[in-house]
C-alpha positions in Angstrom: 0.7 -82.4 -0.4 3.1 -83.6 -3.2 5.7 -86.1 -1.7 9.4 -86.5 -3.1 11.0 -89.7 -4.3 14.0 -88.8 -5.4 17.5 -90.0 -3.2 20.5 -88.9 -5.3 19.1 -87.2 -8.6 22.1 -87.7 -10.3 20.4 -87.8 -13.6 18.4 -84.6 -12.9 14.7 -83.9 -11.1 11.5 -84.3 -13.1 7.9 -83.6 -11.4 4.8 -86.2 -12.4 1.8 -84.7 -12.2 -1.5 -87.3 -12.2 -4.4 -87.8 -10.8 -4.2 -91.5 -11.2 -1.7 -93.1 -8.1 -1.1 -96.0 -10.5 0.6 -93.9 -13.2 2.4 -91.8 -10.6 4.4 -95.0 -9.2 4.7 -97.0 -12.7 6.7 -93.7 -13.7 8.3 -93.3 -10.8 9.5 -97.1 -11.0 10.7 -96.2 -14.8 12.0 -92.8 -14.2 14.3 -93.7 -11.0 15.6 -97.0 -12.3 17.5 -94.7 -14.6 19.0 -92.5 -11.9 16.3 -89.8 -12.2 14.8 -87.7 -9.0 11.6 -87.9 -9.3 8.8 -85.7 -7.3 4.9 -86.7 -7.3 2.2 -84.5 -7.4 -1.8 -85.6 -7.8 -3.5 -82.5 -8.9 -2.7 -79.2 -10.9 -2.5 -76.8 -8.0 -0.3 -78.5 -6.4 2.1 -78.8 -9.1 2.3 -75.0 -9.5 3.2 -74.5 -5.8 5.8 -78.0 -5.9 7.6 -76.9 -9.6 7.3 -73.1 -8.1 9.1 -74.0 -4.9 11.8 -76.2 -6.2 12.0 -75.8 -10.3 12.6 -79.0 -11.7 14.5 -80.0 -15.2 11.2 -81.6 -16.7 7.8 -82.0 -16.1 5.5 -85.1 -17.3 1.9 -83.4 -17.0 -1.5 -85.2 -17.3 -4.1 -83.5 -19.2 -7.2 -84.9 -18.0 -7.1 -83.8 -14.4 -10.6 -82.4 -12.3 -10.4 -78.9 -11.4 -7.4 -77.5 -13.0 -6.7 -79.7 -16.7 -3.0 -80.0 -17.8 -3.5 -77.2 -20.3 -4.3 -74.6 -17.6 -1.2 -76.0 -15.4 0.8 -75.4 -18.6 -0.2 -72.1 -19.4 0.1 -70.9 -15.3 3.6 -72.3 -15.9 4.4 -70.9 -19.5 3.3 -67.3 -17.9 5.6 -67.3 -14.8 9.5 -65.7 -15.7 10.7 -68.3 -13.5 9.3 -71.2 -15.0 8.5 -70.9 -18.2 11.9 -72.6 -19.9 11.2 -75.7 -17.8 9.9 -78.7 -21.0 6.8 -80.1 -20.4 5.8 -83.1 -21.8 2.0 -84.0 -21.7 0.3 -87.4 -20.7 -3.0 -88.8 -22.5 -4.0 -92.1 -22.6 -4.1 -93.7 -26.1 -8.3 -93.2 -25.9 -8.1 -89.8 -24.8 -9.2 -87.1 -27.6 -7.0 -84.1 -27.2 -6.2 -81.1 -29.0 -2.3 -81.8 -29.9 -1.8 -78.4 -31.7 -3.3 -76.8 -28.3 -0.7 -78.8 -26.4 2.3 -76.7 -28.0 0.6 -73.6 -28.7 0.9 -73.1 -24.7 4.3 -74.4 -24.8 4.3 -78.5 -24.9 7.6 -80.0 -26.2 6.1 -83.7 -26.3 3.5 -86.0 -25.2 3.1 -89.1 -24.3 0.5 -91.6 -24.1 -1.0 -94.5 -21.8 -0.2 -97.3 -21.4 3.6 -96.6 -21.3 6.0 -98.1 -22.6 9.2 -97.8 -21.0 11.6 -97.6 -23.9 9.6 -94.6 -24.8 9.1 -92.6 -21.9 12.9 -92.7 -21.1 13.8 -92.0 -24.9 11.3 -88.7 -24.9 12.8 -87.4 -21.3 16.5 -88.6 -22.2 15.7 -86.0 -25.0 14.3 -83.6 -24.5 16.8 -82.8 -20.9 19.6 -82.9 -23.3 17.8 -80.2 -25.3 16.9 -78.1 -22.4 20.6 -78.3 -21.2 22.3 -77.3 -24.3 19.8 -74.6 -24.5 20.9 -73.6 -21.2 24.4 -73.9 -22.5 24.0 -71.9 -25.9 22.3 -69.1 -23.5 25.2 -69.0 -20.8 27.8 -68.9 -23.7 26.0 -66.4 -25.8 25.9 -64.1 -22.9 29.7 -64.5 -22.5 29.9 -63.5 -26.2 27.8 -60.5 -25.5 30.3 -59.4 -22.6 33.1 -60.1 -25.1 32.3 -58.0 -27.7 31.4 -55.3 -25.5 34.6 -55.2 -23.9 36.0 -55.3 -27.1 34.2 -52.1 -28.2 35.2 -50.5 -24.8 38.7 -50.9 -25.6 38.3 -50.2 -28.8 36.9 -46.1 -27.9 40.0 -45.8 -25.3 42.1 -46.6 -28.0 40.6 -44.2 -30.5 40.6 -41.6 -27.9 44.5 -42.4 -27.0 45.0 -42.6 -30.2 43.3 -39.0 -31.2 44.7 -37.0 -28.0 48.4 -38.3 -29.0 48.1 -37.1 -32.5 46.8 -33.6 -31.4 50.3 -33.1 -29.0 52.6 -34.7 -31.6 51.0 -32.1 -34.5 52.0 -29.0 -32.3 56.0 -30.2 -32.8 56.4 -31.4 -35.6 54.5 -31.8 -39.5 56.5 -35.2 -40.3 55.2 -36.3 -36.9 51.8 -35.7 -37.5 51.4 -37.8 -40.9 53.4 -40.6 -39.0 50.6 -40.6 -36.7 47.4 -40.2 -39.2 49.5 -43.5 -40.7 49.1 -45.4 -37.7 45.4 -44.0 -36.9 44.6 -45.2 -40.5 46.3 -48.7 -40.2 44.7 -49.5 -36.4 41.3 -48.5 -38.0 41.5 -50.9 -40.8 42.5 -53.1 -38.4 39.9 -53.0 -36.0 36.9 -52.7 -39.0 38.3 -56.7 -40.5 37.3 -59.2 -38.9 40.5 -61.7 -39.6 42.9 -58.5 -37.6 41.5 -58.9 -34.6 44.8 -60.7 -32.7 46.6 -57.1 -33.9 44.1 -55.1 -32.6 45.7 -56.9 -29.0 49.0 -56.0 -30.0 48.6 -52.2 -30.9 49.1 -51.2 -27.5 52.6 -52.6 -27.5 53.4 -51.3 -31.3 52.5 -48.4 -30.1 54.8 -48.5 -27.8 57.8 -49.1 -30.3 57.3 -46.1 -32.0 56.6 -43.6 -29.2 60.2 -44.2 -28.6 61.9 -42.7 -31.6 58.9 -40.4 -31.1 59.9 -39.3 -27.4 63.6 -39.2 -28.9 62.3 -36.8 -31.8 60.2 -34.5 -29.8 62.9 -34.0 -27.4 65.3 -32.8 -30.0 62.9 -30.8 -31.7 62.1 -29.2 -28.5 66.1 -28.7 -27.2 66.3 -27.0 -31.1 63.3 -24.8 -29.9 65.3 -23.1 -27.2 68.6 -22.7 -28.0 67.0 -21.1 -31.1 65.1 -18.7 -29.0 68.1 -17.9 -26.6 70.6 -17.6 -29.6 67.6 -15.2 -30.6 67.7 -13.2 -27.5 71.2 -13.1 -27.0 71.8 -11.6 -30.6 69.0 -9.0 -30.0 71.5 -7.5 -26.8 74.5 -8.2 -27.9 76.7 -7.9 -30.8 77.1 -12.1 -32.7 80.2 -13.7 -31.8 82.2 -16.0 -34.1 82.5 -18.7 -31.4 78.4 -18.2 -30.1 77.4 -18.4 -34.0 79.7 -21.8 -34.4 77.8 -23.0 -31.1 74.5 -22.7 -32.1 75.2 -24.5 -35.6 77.1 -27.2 -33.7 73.9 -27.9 -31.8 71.3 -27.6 -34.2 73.2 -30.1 -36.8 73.5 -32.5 -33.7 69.6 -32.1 -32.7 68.8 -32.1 -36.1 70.3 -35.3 -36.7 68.8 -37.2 -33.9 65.5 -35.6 -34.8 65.7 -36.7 -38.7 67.4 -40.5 -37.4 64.4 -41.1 -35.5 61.7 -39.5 -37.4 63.4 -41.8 -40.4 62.6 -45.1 -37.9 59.2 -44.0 -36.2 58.5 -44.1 -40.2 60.2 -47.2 -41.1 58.3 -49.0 -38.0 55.3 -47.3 -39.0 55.3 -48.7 -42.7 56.3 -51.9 -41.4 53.5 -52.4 -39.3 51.2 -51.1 -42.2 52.4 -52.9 -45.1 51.5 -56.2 -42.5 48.5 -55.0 -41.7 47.4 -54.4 -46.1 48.8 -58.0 -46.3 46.3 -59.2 -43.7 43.2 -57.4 -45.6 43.9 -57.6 -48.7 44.8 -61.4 -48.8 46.7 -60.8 -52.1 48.2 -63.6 -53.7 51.8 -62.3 -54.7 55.8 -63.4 -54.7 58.0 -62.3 -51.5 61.1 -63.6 -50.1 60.4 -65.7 -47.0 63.1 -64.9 -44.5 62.1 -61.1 -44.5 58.7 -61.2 -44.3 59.1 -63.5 -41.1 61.3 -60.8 -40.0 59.1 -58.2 -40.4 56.4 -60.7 -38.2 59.2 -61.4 -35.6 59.5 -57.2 -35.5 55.6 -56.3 -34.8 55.7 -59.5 -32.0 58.5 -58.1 -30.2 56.5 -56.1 -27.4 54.8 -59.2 -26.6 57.8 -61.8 -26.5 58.8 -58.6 -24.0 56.3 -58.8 -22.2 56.4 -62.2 -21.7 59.6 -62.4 -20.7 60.7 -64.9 -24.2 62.6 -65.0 -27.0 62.2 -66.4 -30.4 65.2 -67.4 -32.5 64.1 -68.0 -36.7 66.2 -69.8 -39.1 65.3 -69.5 -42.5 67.1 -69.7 -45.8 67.8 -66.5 -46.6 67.3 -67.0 -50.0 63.7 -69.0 -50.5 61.0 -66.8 -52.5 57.6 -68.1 -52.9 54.5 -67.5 -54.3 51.7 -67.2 -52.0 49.7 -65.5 -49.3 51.7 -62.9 -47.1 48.4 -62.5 -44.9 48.0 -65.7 -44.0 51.4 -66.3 -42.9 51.5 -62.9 -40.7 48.3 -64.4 -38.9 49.3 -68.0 -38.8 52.5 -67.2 -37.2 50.9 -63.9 -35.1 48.6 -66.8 -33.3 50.7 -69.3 -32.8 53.0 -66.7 -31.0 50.3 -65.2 -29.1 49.4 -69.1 -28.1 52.5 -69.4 -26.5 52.9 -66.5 -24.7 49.1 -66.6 -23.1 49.1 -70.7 -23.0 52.6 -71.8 -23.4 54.3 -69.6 -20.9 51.6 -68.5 -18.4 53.6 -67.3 -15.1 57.4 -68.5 -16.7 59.6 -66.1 -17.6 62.7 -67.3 -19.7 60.5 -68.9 -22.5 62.2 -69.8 -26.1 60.3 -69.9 -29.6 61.8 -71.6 -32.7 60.9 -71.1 -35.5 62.7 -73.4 -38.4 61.7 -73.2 -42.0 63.0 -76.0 -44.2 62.0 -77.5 -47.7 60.9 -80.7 -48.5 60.2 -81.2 -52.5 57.8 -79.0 -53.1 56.6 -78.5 -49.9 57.6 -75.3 -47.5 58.0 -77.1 -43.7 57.4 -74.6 -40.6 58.3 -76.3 -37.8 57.3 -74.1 -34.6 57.7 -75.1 -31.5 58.1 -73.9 -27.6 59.4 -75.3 -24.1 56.3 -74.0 -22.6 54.2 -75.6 -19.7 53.3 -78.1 -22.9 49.3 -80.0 -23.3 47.9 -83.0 -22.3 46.6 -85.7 -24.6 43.1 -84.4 -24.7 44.5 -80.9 -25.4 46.8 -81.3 -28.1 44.0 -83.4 -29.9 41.5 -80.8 -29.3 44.1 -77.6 -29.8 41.9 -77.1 -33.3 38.4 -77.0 -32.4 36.6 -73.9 -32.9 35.4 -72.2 -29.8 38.0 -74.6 -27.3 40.0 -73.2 -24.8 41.5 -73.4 -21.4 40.6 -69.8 -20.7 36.7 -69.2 -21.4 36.6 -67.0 -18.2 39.1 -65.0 -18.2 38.2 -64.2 -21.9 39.5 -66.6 -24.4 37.6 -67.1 -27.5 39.3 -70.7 -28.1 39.6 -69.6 -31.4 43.1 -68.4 -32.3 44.5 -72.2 -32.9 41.1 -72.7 -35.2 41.9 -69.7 -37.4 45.6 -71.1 -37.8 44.3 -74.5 -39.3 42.0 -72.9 -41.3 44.1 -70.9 -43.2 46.9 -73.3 -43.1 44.3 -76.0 -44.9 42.0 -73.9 -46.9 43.9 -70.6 -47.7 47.4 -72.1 -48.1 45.9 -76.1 -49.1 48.5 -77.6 -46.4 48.8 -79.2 -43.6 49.4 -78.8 -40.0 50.0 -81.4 -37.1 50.5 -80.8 -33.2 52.4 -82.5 -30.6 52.9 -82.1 -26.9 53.5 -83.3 -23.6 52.8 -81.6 -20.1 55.7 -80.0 -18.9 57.5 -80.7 -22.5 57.9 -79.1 -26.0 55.0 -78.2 -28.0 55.9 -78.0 -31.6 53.2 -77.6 -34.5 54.6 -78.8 -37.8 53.0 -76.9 -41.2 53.8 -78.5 -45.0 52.1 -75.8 -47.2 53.3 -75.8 -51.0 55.9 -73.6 -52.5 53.6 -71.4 -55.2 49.4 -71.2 -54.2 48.8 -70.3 -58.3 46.1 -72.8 -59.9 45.1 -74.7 -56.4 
């Protein structure tokens, strides 16, 4: 029977499988002087039933065993679901012909050989753990990714089918309604096919949202205008038309109609807002624009978030600073940074404030943001850039929001950007970008 030596197994659990009792404890004396659990088995069928029983991290096999050879144990192992991502390292000693290319066909990762040298042993097994576990890791994280993106396209249908069944009721009212909505339908599905719109693909819902109202407003005039229409009809079909009625009726209609053109007019204005943003985002066009209204425009297509969240943002800008650059970037530098604050900053606290302060410096544009969230640790705020970091892996963060900001900031806009926080204090990310992006 294969007996255990392990005590803590802080380090992890590897299985020794020899025939020789001599190598067994020589690498159990190596093995657990660095922390490792280690279990002992003396012949090949009794490692299958020991590694089937309780799966270790590693396994050091012997190859020149009687009755079952290292080779077969390996390629028992290799066969089995269960245990076939389990590294195996094989044991020969240093006179020992064996068939090395054999040895990782079935699935070797290393070998050792006899005598051992300590340094070694512990080197190869050090490795080749590490290996296994960010294997392991990569797996675990690629199956997150998977789940991700399936949501993702799950989300994405609903929204096409919202999306289609709203344009089919709006159509039956109203002509200007319709290409309002094929607008929108057009812009979310440019949207959703780029890859660098995919924070505004999260806020179509509440854009959405912005323009049903003038919508709601519209299709209720339009539908008042529908019936008095019909009953002026009905009534001047029985009776002979009356001054006063005829005065009514046109009294009513220029009122509807004028609620129903004001808010076509701003479903159309919001609609072109949130389009023009959207063509600045793909296109990445290099081109001059005053500074103060774009953010405005940014500020606008937030708001149903900052609602949401229960925060404001006040923005001071010169109102009359005109650069040259990329519109884009800043709609999705400043779209994350929002977005960071309202999922990170102000997680379960209402009341939050954004600033955003635009200043020049010689020849530099400074964009000083900054929020009186729940604030970051040390760690945190030095790691706030790293692709693929965040605080929220399982309820699905990406961790790469913050990544995409510093990457357009330093590549796409050749500035720089620099973060500082406390817990329980202000976060504030300063950017120093250059007035014109021509010839850099």
């Amino acid at each position: 029977m294969p007996y255990d030596t392990s005590k803590t197994g802080k380090k992890g659990t590897i299985v020794v499988v020899d025939d020789i009792h001599a190598n067994l404890h020589l690498l159990t004396e190596i093995l657990s002087r660095e922390g490792y659990s280690v279990r002992l088995v003396p012949n090949g069928a009794l490692a299958l039933s020991s590694i089937s029983s309780a799966p270790p991290e590693l396994v050091l096999l012997d190859i020149m065993m009687p009755e079952m050879d290292g080779y077969e144990v390996c390629a028992r192992l290799k066969a089995d679901p269960n245990m076939r991502d389990i590294p195996i390292i094989f044991i020969s000693a240093l006179h020992e012909v064996f068939d090395k290319v054999k040895a990782f066909e079935l699935g070797g990762v290393d070998y050792i050989t006899k005598p051992f040298h300590p340094e070694e042993v512990l080197a190869r097994v050090s490795t080749h753990l590490a290996l296994n576990r960010l294997q392991r890791h990569l797996e675990e994280q690629n199956a997150e990714l998977q789940t991700e993106i399936q949501e993702r396209k799950n989300a994405e249908s609903a929204l096409s089918r919202l999306n289609a069944e709203l344009e089919q009721r709006v159509a039956e009212r109203t002509h200007e309604l319709k290409d309002a909505l094929e607008t929108l339908q057009k812009t979310q599905e440019q949207l959703i096919q780029s890859e660098k719109m995919s924070l505004l693909v999260s806020l179509v819902a509440g854009i959405a949202h912005e323009i049903n109202t003038p919508i709601g407003v519209g299709l209720t005039a339009a539908s008042h205008l529908e019936e008095i229409t019909q009953e002026f009809r009905n009534s001047y079909e029985l009776h002979p038309l009356k001054r006063s009625a005829l005065e009514t009726y046109v009294k009513t209609v220029a009122e509807a109609s004028q609620i129903l053109v004001k808010n076509m007019y701003l479903a159309a204005e919001r609609t072109q807002s949130f389009k023009e943003m959207a063509v600045d985002q793909i296109s990445g066009t290099l081109r001059r624009f005053h500074l103060k209204s774009y953010l405005d425009e940014i500020v606008l297509n937030l708001t149903p978030a900052l609602k949401l969240a229960e925060c404001h943002l006040l923005l001071n800008c010169p109102d009359w600073l005109e650069i040259e650059s990329f519109p884009g970037a800043f709609s999705q530098i400043i779209s994350n940074l929002v977005m960071n604050s309202v999922i990170h900053g102000f997680e379960q606290q209402a009341g939050g404030e954004i600033r955003l302060d635009v200043t020049c410096e010689n020849s530099l544009i400074v964009i000083t943001y900054s929020d009186n969230g729940k604030g970051m640790d040390q760690e945190q705020c030095a790691r706030v850039f790293e692709a693929f970091y965040t605080t929220k892996r399982h309820q699905g963060g990406t961790g790469l929001g913050m990544n995409i900001v510093h990457n357009l900031v330093t590549r796409k806009l050749h500035g720089q950007i620099e973060c500082a926080s406390i817990p329980g204090g202000l976060t504030t990310f300063t950017i120093r970008i250059p007035f014109t992006q021509e010839n850099l």
